[in-house]
C-alpha positions in Angstrom: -14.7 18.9 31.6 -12.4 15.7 31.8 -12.7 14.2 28.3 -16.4 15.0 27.1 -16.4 16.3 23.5 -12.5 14.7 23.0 -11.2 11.3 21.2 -11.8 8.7 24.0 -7.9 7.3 25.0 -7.4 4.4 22.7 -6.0 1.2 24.6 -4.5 -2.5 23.5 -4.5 -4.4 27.2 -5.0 -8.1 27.4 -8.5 -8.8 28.4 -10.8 -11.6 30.0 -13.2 -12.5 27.3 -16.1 -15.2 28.0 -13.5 -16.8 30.4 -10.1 -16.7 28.1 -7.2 -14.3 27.7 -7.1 -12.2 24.9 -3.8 -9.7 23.6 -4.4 -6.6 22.5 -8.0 -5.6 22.9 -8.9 -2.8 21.9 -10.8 0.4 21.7 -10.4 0.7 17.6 -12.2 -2.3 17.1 -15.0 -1.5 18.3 -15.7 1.4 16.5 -19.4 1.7 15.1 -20.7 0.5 18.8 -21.4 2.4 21.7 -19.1 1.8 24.4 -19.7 1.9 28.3 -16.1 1.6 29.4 -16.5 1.5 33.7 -13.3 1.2 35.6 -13.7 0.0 39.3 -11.1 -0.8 42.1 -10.0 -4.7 42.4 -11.1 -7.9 42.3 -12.4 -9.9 45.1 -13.7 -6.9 47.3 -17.2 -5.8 48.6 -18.8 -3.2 46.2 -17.1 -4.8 43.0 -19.2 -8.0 42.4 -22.3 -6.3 42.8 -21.5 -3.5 40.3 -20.1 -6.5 37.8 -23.2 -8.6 38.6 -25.6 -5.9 37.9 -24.3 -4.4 34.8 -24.5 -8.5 33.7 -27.6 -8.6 34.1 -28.7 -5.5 32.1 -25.9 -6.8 29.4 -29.4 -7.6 26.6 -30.5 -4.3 27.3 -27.0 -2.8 26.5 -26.7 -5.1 23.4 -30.5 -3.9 22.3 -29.1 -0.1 21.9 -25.5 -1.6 20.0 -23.8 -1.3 23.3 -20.3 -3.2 24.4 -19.8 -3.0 28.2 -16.4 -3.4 29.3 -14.8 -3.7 32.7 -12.2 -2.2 33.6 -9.2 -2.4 36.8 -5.9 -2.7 37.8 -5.6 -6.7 38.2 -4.0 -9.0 36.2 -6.0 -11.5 33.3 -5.4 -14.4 35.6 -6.7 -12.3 38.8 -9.8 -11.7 36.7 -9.6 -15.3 35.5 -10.0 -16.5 39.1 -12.5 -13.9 39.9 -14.7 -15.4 37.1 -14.3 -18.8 38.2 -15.5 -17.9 41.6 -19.6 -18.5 42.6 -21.2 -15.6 43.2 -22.2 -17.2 46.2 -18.5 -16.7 47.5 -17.9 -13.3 46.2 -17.0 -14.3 42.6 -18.1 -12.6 39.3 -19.0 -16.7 37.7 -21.2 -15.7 34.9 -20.1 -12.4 33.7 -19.8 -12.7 29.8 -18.3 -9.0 28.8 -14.7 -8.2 28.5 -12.7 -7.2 31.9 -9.5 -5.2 30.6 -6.3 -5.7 33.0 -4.8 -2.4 33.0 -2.1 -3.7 35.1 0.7 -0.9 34.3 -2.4 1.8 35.4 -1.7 3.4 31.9 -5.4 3.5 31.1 -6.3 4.7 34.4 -4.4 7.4 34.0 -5.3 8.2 30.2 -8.9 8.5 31.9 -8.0 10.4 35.0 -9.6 8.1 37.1 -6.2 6.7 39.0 -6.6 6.7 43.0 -2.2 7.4 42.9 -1.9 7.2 46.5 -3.5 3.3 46.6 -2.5 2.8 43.1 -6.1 1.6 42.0 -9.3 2.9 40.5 -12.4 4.8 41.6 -15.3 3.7 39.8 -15.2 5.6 36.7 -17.6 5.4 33.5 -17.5 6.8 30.4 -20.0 6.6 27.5 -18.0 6.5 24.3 -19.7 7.3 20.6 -19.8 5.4 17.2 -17.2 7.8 16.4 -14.9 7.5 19.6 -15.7 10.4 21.2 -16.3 10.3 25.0 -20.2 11.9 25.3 -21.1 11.5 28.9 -18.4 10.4 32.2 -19.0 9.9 36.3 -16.1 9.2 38.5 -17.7 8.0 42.1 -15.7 7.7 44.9 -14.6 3.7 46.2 -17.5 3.0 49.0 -20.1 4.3 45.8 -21.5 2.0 43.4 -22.9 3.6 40.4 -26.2 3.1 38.6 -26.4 0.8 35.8 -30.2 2.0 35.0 -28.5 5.8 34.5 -25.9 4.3 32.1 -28.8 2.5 30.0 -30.8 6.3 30.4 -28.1 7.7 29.4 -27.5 5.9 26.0 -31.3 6.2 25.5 -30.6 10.1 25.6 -27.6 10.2 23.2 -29.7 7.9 20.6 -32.3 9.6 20.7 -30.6 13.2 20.1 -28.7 11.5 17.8 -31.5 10.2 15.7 -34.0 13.5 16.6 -31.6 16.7 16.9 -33.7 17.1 20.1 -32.2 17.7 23.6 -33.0 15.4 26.7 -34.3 17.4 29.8 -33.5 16.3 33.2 -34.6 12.7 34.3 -35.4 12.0 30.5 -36.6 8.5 30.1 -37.2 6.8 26.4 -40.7 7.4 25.1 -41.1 11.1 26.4 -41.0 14.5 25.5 -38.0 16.0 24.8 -37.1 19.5 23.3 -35.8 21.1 20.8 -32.5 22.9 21.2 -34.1 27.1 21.1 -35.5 29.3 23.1 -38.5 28.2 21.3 -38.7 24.3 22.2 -37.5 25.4 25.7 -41.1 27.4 25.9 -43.1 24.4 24.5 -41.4 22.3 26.8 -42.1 24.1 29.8 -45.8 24.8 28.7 -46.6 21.1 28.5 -48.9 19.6 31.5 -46.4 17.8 34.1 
């Protein structure tokens, strides 16, 4: 079960924010926001920048649902520093506006079980975090595997929506369909629907 249903691991790490360093970020402050907290292995590698690009790119979309991403890795602020100030062109991150946590000491790797001990880095891990801190959904993907930044947006989508409805999300749930209620009985009307 990892940490679904518990208290997300609160953290105070020195992040890159819009391009300067900030002390003691943290996970407290930004309760009363959904939080998609993604870890992934180093700076200036292969897989990285396109999973930092493309989570940029949907950053409105996670804003629209009251969403803070937040990056996540083992490099220092001034690693992630230079990794910003590099074109995309050259295998930079330039334009990335969220927060990248250094989690240089690997505590928060380990707090989130997602520390690779024999390299000493992360695999790419993501947790969805609640208003209320609480870690609803988590994927750990193995290094060569970049992970879907459309599933994390579904994903919100579904925990809104039961949050807002008290109705469950069937498999491949997008926004704007059916869902069901949480009985025997909704499960029925569910599958009786035309599909």
């Amino acid at each position: 079960m990892g940490l679904i249903g518990k208290l997300a691991p609160d953290f105070e790490l020195n992040a890159v924010v819009k391009g300067k360093i900030e002390s003691n970020y943290s996970l407290k402050m930004l309760r009363g926001k959904y939080v998609v907290l993604f870890f992934y292995p180093l700076d200036f590698t292969f897989v990285c920048p396109t999973e930092l690009h493309a989570f940029q790119e949907k950053l409105s979309e996670f804003e629209q649902r009251g969403a803070q991403v937040i990056g996540c890795s083992v490099d220092s602020c001034f690693s992630h520093t230079a990794w910003l100030n590099t074109p995309r062109t050259r295998g930079g991150i330039e334009g990335v506006q969220y927060p990248i946590l250094s989690d240089i000491n690997k505590t928060l790797c380990r707090d989130y079980d997602v520390l690779k001990e024999d390299e000493g880095i992360a695999y790419r891990g993501l947790f969805l975090i609640d208003k209320e801190g609480v870690v609803r959904h988590q994927i750990v993907n193995d290094l060569p595997l970049g992970r879907s930044v459309e599933e994390a947006l579904r994903m919100i989508d579904a925990l809104i929506f039961f949050e807002n409805n008290g109705e469950v999300c069937p498999a491949n749930w997008r926004q704007g369909e059916k869902a069901m209620k949480a009985s025997q009985e909704g499960l029925n009307d569910y599958f009786a629907q035309p599909r």
